[in-house]
C-alpha positions in Angstrom: -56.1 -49.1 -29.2 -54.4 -47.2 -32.3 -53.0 -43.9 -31.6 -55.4 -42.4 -34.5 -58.3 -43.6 -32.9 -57.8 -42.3 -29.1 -59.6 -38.8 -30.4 -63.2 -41.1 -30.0 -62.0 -40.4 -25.8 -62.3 -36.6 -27.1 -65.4 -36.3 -28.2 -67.4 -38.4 -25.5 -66.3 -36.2 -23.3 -67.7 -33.5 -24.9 -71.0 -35.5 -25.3 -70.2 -36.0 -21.0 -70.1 -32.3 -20.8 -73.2 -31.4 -23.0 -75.5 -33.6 -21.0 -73.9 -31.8 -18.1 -74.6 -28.4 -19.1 -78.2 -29.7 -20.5 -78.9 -30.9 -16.5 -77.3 -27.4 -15.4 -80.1 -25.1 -17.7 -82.6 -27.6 -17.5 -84.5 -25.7 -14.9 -83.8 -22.6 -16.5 -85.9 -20.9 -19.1 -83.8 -17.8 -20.4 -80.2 -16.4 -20.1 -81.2 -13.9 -17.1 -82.5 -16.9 -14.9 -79.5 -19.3 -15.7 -77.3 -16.1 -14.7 -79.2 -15.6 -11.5 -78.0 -19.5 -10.8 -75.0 -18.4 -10.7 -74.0 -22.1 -9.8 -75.8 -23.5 -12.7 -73.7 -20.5 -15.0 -70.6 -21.7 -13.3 -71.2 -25.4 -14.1 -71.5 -24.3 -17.7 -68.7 -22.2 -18.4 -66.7 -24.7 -16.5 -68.2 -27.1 -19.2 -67.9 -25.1 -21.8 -63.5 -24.8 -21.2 -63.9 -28.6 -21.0 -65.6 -29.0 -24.4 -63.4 -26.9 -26.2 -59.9 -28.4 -24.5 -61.3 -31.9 -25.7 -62.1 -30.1 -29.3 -58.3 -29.1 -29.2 -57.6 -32.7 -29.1 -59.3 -33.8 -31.8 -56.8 -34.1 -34.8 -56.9 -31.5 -37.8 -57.6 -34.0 -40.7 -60.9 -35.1 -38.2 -61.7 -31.5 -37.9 -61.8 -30.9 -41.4 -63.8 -34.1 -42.6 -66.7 -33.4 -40.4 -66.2 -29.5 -40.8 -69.9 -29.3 -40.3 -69.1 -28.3 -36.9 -67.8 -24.9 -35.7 -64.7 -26.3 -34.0 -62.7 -23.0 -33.9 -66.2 -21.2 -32.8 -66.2 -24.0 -29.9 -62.4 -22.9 -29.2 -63.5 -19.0 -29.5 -65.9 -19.8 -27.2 -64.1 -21.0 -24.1 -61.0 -18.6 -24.8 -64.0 -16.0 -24.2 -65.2 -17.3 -21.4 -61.7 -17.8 -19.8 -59.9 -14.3 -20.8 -63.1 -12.2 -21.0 -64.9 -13.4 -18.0 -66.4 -10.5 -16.8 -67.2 -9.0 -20.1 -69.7 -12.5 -20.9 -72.8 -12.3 -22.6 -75.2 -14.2 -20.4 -77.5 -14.5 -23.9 -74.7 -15.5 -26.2 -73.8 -18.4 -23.6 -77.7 -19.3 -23.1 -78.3 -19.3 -27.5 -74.8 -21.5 -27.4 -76.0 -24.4 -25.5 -79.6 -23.9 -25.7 -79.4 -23.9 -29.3 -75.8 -24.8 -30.8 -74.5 -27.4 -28.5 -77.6 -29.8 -28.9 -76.8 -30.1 -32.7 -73.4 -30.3 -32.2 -73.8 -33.3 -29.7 -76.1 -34.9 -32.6 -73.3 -34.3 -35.6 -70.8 -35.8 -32.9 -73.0 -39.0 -31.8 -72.9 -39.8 -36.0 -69.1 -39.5 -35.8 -68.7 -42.3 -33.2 -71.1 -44.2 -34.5 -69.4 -44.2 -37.3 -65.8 -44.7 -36.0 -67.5 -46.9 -33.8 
């Protein structure tokens, strides 16, 4: 495989980990009862550090054509989660992947079908 097209690797495994934090919050309705799972949180922010160390693999020129997505926000994301762990909004992580990650998955599905 060319070395310019091993980043495809990167971004299925953030599509692995966003149907993995979509089965952790599945049963979970709001940011107070996913917390309260503090296994299901767990599984997520573990997730989350996975998604953005695969975004850190993904090449800049990549990046910047489909610049649609929030990659450094992704980034931000798990640096928070990492470095400011007890300080984590439960609601900022629930909106994230509740609400951001499912578009993000969507914009990244186009990119490999289009890379193929």
């Amino acid at each position: 495989m060319s070395e310019n097209l091993k980043w495809r690797f990167k971004i299925k495994d953030i599509l692995v980990a966003a149907e993995q934090i979509e089965s952790s919050i599945s049963d979970h309705d709001s940011a107070s009862s996913l917390h309260e799972d503090w296994e299901s949180f767990r599984a997520v922010e573990r997730n989350i550090q996975i998604i953005a160390e695969a975004v850190k693999g993904i090449p800049p020129e990549v990046k910047e054509e489909y610049g649609k997505i929030a990659w450094q926000k992704i980034v931000n994301m798990r640096n928070f989660v990492v470095h400011q762990y007890n300080m984590v909004d439960d609601q900022l992580v629930w909106e994230a992947v509740r609400e951001e990650l499912p578009k993000v998955a969507e914009e990244l599905k186009k990119i490999l079908k289009r890379h193929g």
